[in-house]
C-alpha angles and dihedrals in degrees: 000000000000099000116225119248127234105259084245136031105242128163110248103202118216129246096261095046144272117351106259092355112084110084080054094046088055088041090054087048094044097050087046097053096034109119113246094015119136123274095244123058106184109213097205146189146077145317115299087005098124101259096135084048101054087041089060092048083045093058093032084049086047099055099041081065089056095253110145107238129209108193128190133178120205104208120196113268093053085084100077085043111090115228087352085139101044096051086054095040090057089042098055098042091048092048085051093043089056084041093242130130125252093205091055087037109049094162084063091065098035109145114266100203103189137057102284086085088077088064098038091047083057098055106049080046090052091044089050092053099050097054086064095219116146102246125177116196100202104212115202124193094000093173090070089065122119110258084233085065102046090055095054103044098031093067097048096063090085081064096066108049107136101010126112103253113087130165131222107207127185105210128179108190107244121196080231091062109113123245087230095064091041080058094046094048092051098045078049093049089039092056097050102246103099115059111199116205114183114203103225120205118292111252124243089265095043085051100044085058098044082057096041080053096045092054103017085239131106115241121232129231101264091047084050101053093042086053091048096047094046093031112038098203091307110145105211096036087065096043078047097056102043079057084055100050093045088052081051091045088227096112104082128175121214124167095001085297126117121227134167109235103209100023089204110048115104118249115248106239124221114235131248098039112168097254097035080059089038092058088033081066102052084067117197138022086022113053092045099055097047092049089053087050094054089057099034102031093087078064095074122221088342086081101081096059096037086059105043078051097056092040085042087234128134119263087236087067105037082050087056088054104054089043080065094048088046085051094048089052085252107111131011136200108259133220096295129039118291100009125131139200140184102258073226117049086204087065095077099058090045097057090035086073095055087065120100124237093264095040089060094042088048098044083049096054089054091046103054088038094057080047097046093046087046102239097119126009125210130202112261110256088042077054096047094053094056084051101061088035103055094045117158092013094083133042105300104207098046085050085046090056089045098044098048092047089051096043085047090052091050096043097110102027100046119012093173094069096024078059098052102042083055101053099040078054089058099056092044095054123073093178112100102211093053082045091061107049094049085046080061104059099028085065099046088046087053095048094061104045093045106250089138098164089054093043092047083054097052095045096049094043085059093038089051105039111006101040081115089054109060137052118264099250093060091043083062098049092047079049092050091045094051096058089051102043080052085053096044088055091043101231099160103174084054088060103045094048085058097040087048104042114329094073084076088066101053115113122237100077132278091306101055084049091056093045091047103042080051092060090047096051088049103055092054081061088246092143105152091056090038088063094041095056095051081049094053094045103040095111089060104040091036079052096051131081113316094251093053082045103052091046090053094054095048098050084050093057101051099036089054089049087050098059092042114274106095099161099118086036087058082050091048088054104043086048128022106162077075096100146076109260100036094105090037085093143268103310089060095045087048093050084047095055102032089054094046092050092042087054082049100060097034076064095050094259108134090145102057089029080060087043094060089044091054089045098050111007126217104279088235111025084246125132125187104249096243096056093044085057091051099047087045097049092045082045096057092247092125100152087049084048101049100047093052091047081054105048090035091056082043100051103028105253105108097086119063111110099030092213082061103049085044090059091039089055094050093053098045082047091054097042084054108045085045101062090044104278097119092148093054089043088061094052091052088058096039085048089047082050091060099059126077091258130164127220102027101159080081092069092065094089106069091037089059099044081060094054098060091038080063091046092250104132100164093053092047092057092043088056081050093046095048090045096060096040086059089048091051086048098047091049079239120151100164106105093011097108092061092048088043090059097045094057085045088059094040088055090057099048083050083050105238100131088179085056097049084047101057082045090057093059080052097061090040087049092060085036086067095035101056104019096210130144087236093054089042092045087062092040087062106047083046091061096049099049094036096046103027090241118161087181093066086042097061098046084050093058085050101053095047088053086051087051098061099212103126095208097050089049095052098043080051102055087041085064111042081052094041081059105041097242100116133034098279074223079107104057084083090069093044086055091051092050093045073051101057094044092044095235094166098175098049085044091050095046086047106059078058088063083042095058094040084052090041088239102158105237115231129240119015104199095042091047090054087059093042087061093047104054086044087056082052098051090045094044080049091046082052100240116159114233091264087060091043090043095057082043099066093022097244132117128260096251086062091041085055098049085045092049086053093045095055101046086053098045091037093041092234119150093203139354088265086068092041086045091052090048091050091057106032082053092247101109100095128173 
């Protein structure tokens, strides 16, 4: 489901021109070729703004319109270089008047160095201009020109009013630009022959689509604001900073969707980037100075001292500095006296990666001993990182004690940096028992953000040399967190030695053994054996302190509900104050409820998993992101589902508890497959597939769903069939009911009634087992299919409606019709509530079952756009015509004139264009 990223970070450019730039790149063409317009137009702005970019879709637009182009790059170091220019401008316009090729002919351009350019320079102009050909000399960089140059060629643009020769020029204004030439532009612009355009910023939107372009992928939010606050509408700072952030892996695609993984770590810069070079050139003071700045400016007003101290200069010098860089755009005062800032916060990450190993330590120790001292203060995370930074070369156990109170406070927002302040606490600490305690939460912030090899590590450091040293509580969770970090890294043979003897080993007493060795045993899917241990055991682990109790109890409950005898778990749920650690404060009330909602709505449950929320209430508000994806998809809030499943698979934190990441997964897989993007529905499931998770036979519905969506039936029941065989094996019943009632209605389509039947019992077997609605629910629409009975049908409509959970109910209401056993009357709500939760596919295949039950469809026009934007999001997924065509139960040949219709109405060439505007959000009906 993460997407993978282009090798490099390019700008695709969309099909009507450059993001934020076109109506500027027609203005400049149109200026150009405007009759009576002057001979110059200025293509002007700062640093990284798009200049040399507009320039190129100004010469490509030039030349679509028939216009012969001359086009000429200045590079840097011309301008030390006098009439360089020149010489290559005369060069290049006398090859093209006697119609050669400089790049054939190198003598031709060969440099003239003294003042005859200027003549020769004259002549090929006024050639040019007799032979009465329209000509455009694209300029790019002009402010790199020698100033020979410019004073030759500025002046004889006067020349040149009303002639056919005009140039198009990109200038960024320079403190090194002679007054002379300023004088000599506005008299230009003054007179009327020089027509100046400035690029502005880009605005969030214009950004947002320079970066969709860049990645095929649409940003989120939170990647759209970080670009607008460090990049401040600067194209290729931003294009600069997704490159950054790619190079960090932190930048991570899901969904065609672009995230950043951990919001606050820096992006890794690439070298080499034009200003860093441009300040690299200026040489001291001030490259020094503007490296030290990029380190020590989060620290306020405190910085100027702090870096005349580390380059051993006076304030008054580094403050003149800075003065020249403010001059220059580069840098700007910030909100007290004497603070400065990058004009671009990205700034600061590029030239902090120019600085050596012992610059950096050294800039840090300054840093947290200004802090310290209290002559400057830092936010934390800026704090944090010169900590870790600095090292030894501040007090270490002072940095330990910081570093493991800031880590502790970002355990659960940002497990990137809380890992690495921890770590970086735990190198700096000799003392056990300190060792310890940071071990413990290293490994718990690890754990939930997925870093199972560094959590497996922590856990099994405490559990092997530091057992003594925690409370036993604790001594269970590292033990806990052991087993499923060995899951998470599926090592399957480490998991079955501790489930089959090394559990006996394990430190803790008789009671953390038999919890652990029950994990183990879960998460190798052994659940029959799982449930029989903690039978077997109950006396020692019920007799043990209360936490090992009360998870004990609590393990007990679900797995048993999950193999069919729910009858504690119903206890548990009427009732969940019934257990050890209820009183013991608000983190074990929020585990209880959090693991009795979670069993719900693995059963299908979401009312009476609402119910026990509104009766108790989560301690803190929080809900672990999974189940909040699944509450929200059974609800009928898909796009909030979807965007948490995204950012939670882009930032880690989607498995924690694998039962959940096996629901969430099956929901993201259904709302997918649901609105037409079958083959992204696939990869969730393949990706849920990947990780170590529990109850997959869960995952079979909406396989299966996809398969007949495709027109492979046989494969749809095989993946059926093979579902329910794992469950069997597994002594499983939870999701059973659903699978059971699929293969009922699959006998029938095949035409076997005595099958369907037998399938049916089966259904009604799990109804009994497990007492649910869902189950009940199932029971119900079996019947009515198997046993052509319109009364079941009935109380099932009604019991979906009680429900609430609009899919269920459609598909519901689709069924009971599909199979004549209700007035097809209702397939007009179904169709509403397809409607409300955009599932354009089932909405698609549903007006076919309207016009076979003569059930007028609602809405032509809208119903024209709706198939269009469903051909889209098939031609995106990558399906041929004959795989579109059994989608939306047509033939090819209509696939095909829909197909035209659409590439006329839309603009696109090919399915490639109409692909890239899909997932860069152009593409609009």
């Amino acid at each position: 489901m993460i997407d993978s990223l282009p090798d490099q970070v390019t700008t695709v450019r969309p099909p009507h021109g450059l993001p934020g730039r076109t109506s500027t790149v027609t203005r400049v063409i149109d200026t150009a070729t405007a009759p009576g317009n002057g001979p110059l137009v200025l293509v002007t702005g700062p640093l990284g703004i798009g200049r040399s970019a507009v320039l190129a879709a100004v010469g490509n637009g030039l030349a679509e319109r028939g216009h012969h182009v001359l086009a000429l790059r200045v590079a840097r170091n011309e301008r030390d270089r006098p009439y360089s220019l020149a010489a290559r401008l005369s060069a290049e316009l006398g090859a093209l008047h006697r119609g050669t090729d400089t790049r054939r002919a190198p003598h031709a351009a060969a440099p003239v160095t003294h003042p005859e350019a200027g003549r020769h320079l004259t002549a090929v102009l006024r050639a040019a201009v007799k032979s009465g050909e329209p000509l455009f000399v694209l300029i790019d960089d002009l402010h790199w020109a020698d100033p020979a140059s410019r004073g030759v060629l500025l002046p004889k643009l006067r020349s040149l009013a009303g002639s056919p020769v005009t140039f198009v020029c990109t200038f960024r204004t320079l403190p090194t630009t002679t007054e002379n030439d300023r004088v000599t532009l506005e008299r230009l612009r003054t007179a009327g022959l020089a027509h100046v355009v400035p690029l502005r910023p880009l605005h969030s939107r214009e950004i947002d689509a320079l970066v969709a372009h860049a990645l095929q992928a649409i940003p989120s939010d939170s990647l759209s604001e970080r670009l607008r606050r460090d990049c401040r509408g600067i194209p290729s700072a931003a294009l600069g900073a997704v490159a950054g952030y790619r190079r960090a892996g932190s930048l991570r695609v899901v969904d065609r969707h672009a995230y950043l993984a951990s919001p606050d770590r820096p992006p890794e810069m690439p070298p080499g980037l034009p200003f860093v070079e441009h300040l690299r050139g200026l040489g001291a003071p001030v490259w020094p100075v503007v490296k030290a700045l990029a380190v020590l400016h989060p620290l306020g007003s405190a910085a100027t001292r702090l870096i005349a101290e580390a380059l051993d200069t006076g304030e008054d010098e580094v403050r003149a500095t800075l003065e020249s860089l403010r001059a220059e755009g580069l840098v700007r005062h910030g909100p007290e006296p004497g603070h400065w800032r990058f004009r671009l916060p990205l700034h600061a990450s590029s030239l902090a990666t120019c600085l050596g190993q012992y610059e950096r330590r050294r800039l840090s120790q300054l840093a947290v001993t200004a802090v310290w001292s209290g002559t400057a203060t830092a936010q934390g995370c800026c704090f944090a990182e010169h900590l870790v930074t600095a090292g030894r070369f501040v007090d270490p156990a002072r940095a330990a004690e910081e570093l493991f109170r800031h880590g502790s406070a970002a355990m659960l927002e940002d497990g990137h940096s809380a890992a690495r302040w921890l770590r970086a606490a735990l190198e700096l600490m000799t003392d056990p028992e300190q060792r310890a305690k940071v071990l413990l939460v290293h490994a718990s912030t690890c754990t939930i953000h997925l870093r199972h090899a560094e959590a497996r590590e922590s856990a099994w450091a405490v559990l092997s040399r530091y057992a003594d040293l925690v409370t036993a509580e604790n001594l269970l969770e590292m033990e806990m967190v052991y087993i499923v970090s060995l899951a998470g890294m599926s090592d399957q043979a480490a998991l079955t030695a501790l489930a089959d003897a090394g559990w006996r080993t394990l430190p803790g007493g008789p009671g953390h053994r038999i919890i652990s060795r029950y994990n183990a045993l879960c998460h190798l899917e052994r659940w029959q054996e799982a449930a029989d241990h903690l039978a077997a055991t109950r006396d020692e682990w019920s007799a043990d302190n209360d936490f090992v109790a009360g998870v004990g109890q609590i393990l007990d409950e679900i797995s048993h509900a999950f193999l069919g005898r729910p009858r504690d778990f119903e206890r548990a749920v009427a009732d969940p104050t019934r257990w050890p650690l209820w009183e013991r404060g608000p983190r074990h009330r929020f585990q209880r409820l959090s693991w009795l909602t979670r069993t719900l709505m693995t059963f299908g449950e979401l009312a009476p998993a609402q119910r026990l929320l509104e009766t108790y209430g989560l301690p803190s508000g929080y809900r672990p992101v999974p189940d909040q994806v699944v509450a929200d998809s059974q609800s009928g809030h898909w796009d909030r589902a979807l965007d948490l499943a995204r950012r939670a698979l882009a930032t880690g934190g989607w498995v924690g508890d694998l039962t959940s990441h096996t629901m969430a997964s099956r929901e993201m897989s259904v709302i997918l497959g649901a609105r037409g993007r079958i083959n992204q529905a696939r990869s969730v499931i393949e990706n849920a597939r990947t990780v170590h998770s529990l109850l997959l036979h869960l995952l079979a519905g909406p396989e299966a769903e996809q398969e007949q969506s495709l027109g492979a039936a046989e494969r749809a029941h095989r993946v059926i069939t093979d579902a329910l065989a794992l469950a069997e094996r597994l002594g499983l019943v939870v999701g059973t009911d659903e699978l059971w009632l699929r293969r009922t209605e699959m006998e029938l389509n095949a035409g076997d009634p005595a099958a369907a039947r037998r399938c049916a019992r089966e259904v009604a077997r799990v109804a009994e087992l497990t007492g649910t609605g869902r189950s009940r629910l199932c029971h119900l629409i079996a019947t009515s299919m198997a046993h052509r009975n319109p009364a079941a049908a009935a109380e099932a409509v009604a019991l979906a409606r009680h429900r609430g959970q609009p899919l269920e109910l459609a598909d519901t209401l689709v069924t009971v019709v599909r199979h004549g056993q209700a007035d097809p009357g209702l397939l007009r709500e179904a169709y509403a509530v397809y409607g409300d939760l955009d599932a354009l596919l089932r909405k698609a295949q549903l007006r076919n079952l309207m016009r076979d039950q003569g059930v007028p469809v609602p809405g032509r026009s809208a119903t024209t756009a709706e198939n269009e934007r469903l051909l889209a999001v098939l031609v995106t997924e990558g399906l041929t015509n004959r795989e579109m065509a059994v989608a939306l139960g047509c033939s090819e040949k209509s696939v095909e004139s829909r197909m035209t219709r659409l590439f006329k109405r839309a603009g696109y060439r090919s399915r490639v264009e109409l692909a890239s505007a899909m997932l860069t959000g152009d593409y609009t009906v």
